[in-house]
C-alpha positions, 0 to 999 in steps of 0.5 A, spaced: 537 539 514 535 532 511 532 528 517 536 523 516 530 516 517 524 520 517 519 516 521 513 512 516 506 509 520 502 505 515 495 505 517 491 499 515 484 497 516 481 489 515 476 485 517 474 479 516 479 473 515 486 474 514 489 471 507 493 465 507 500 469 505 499 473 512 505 470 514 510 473 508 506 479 509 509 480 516 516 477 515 517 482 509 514 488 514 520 485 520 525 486 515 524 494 515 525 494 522 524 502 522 517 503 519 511 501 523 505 498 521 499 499 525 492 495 523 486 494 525 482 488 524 476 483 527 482 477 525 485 473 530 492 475 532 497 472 528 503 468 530 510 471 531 508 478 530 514 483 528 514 489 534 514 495 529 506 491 527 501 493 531 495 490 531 489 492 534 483 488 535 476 492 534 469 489 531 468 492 524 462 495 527 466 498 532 471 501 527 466 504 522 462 508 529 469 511 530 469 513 522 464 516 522 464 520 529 472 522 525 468 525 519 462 527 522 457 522 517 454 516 518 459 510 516 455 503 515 458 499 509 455 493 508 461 489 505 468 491 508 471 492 502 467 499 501 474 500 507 478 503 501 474 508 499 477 511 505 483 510 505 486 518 503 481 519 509 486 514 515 490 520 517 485 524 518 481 518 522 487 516 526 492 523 527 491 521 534 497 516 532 501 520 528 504 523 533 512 523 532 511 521 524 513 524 519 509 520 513 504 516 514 501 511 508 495 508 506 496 500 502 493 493 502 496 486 505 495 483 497 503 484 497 511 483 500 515 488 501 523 489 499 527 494 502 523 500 502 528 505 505 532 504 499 527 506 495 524 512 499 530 514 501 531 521 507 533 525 500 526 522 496 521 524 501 525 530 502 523 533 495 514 531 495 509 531 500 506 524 497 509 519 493 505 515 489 508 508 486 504 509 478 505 514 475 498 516 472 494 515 479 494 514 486 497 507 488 492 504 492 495 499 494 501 504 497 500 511 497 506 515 502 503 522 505 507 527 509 504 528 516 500 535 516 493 537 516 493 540 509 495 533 507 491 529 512 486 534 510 487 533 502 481 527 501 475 533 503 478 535 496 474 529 494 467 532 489 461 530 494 466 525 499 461 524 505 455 522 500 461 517 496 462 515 502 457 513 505 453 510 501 454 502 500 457 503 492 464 502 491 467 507 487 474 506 488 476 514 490 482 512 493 485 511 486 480 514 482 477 521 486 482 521 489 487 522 484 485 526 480 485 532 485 493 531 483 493 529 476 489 533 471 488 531 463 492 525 465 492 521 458 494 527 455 501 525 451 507 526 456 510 533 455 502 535 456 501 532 462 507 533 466 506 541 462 499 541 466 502 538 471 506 544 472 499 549 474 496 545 479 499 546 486 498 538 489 502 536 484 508 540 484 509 537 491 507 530 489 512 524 486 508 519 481 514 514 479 512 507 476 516 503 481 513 496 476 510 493 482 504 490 479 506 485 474 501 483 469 496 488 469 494 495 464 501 498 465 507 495 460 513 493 464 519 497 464 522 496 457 515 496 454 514 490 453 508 484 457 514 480 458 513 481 466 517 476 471 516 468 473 517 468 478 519 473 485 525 471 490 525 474 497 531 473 501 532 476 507 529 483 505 531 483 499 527 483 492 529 481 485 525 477 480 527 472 475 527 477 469 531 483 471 538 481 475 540 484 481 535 490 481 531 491 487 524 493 488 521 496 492 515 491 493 511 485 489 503 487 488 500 479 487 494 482 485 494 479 478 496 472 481 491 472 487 484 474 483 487 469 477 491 463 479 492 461 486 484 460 487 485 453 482 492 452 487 490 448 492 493 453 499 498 449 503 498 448 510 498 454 516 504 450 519 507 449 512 507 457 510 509 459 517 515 455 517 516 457 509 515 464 512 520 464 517 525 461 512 530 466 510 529 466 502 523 464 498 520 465 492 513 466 489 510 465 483 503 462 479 503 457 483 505 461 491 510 461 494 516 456 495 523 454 498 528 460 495 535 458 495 540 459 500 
């Protein structure tokens, strides 16, 4: 029997300071009520924190002495940035707090989340023990593993994983490596790779679905064409965009217009964006994010 809301923790490690879109991050967290979201961070506890967010306060020294007394190696990154080497690695660091979940997620805060249920729904998660949302590499930005040990276990995979990960290199594992445990020739022609596929027993019980999340990067949209969306609207969990009607995604990747445009846009006030994050609608674009339609 399927169950019928399986349970998904997303463990998130960030130090430093938390970006200015924090408050969108978490309103988007609060409208899938039945995920959990457990971080933790250096940063100061945000304003109007969801209940299914947990955030723990611990020094970025602290943590990576627990990483490395986890895994059994030193783990001392200069640069916090060197975090999402590790990140297939968060359930075996963390499976104390897994108890009680069925899935457990690795990702990053660079985004917003529409209904997520819709997409991973009780039938979807029942198929695969993993789910990728690009279809030729582990999304490392969001990535769902089923809560076992073998999947918990999967990054010792990893070709040399304890010296990757401890030098202070940052080499991308978590999309890299990592993938390519369940992805092998992956630029092979489509008929080849998925006939490949077929031989390798990770990938067999494992979903990689290009759910067009990150406009604006290497992969074409989902009629081929560069033509990505102008804007984004969130409203009331719900996220569509100017270029495709009613269809709902499952999130919005800013990375493109968080590295390109907004350094040369002036960030608005921190009482201004909290007061536009607890709006029930709004729209991001080039420029940030705005007032959306009621």
């Amino acid at each position: 029997m399927i169950n019928p809301c399986p349970r998904i923790l997303f463990v998130i490690p960030y130090f430093g300071h938390w970006p200015f879109w924090m408050p969108f991050f978490l309103e988007s967290c609060r409208r899938n009520a039945d995920i959990d979201w457990l971080l933790f961070s250096d940063c100061p506890l945000p304003a109007n924190v969801p209940d299914n967010v947990r955030i723990e306060h611990i020094s970025f020294a602290d943590y990576c002495a627990l990483v490395s007394e986890r895994l059994g190696i030193r783990f001392a990154p200069q640069a916090a940035y060197k975090l999402c080497d590790i990140k297939p690695a968060l359930g075996y660091i963390h499976a104390d707090r897994l108890e009680g979940y069925d899935f457990w997620a690795f990702g990053d805060l660079d985004l917003i989340y529409g209904d997520l249920r819709k997409y991973f729904t009780a039938d979807r998660l029942a198929g695969y023990d993993l789910f990728s949302t690009h279809e030729r590499r582990v999304a490392g930005h969001l990535c769902l593993m089923r809560n076992t040990a073998r999947k918990r276990e999967v990054f010792k995979q990893i070709k040399d994983w304890q010296t990757r990960f401890t030098d202070q290199a940052h080499h991308a594992l978590d999309e890299g490596a990592f993938s390519r445990i369940f992805l092998w020739r992956k630029n092979l022609p489509k008929p080849l790779f998925n006939l490949v596929g077929k031989l390798n027993p990770w990938r067999r019980r494992s979903e990689f679905v290009e759910a067009f999340s990150t406009p604006g990067g290497v992969i074409k949209w989902h009629d081929g064409s560069e033509r990505f969306p102008h804007q984004w609207f969130w409203n009331n969990g719900r996220l569509t965009n100017d270029r495709d009607g009613e269809r709902e995604f499952p999130y919005f990747h800013f990375v493109c217009w968080k590295r390109n445009q907004w350094p040369l846009v002036e960030t608005p006030s921190p009482e201004h964006i909290q007061a536009l994050a607890a709006a029930p609608s709004w729209v991001v674009d080039a420029t940030g994010f705005h007032r959306g339609a009621l």
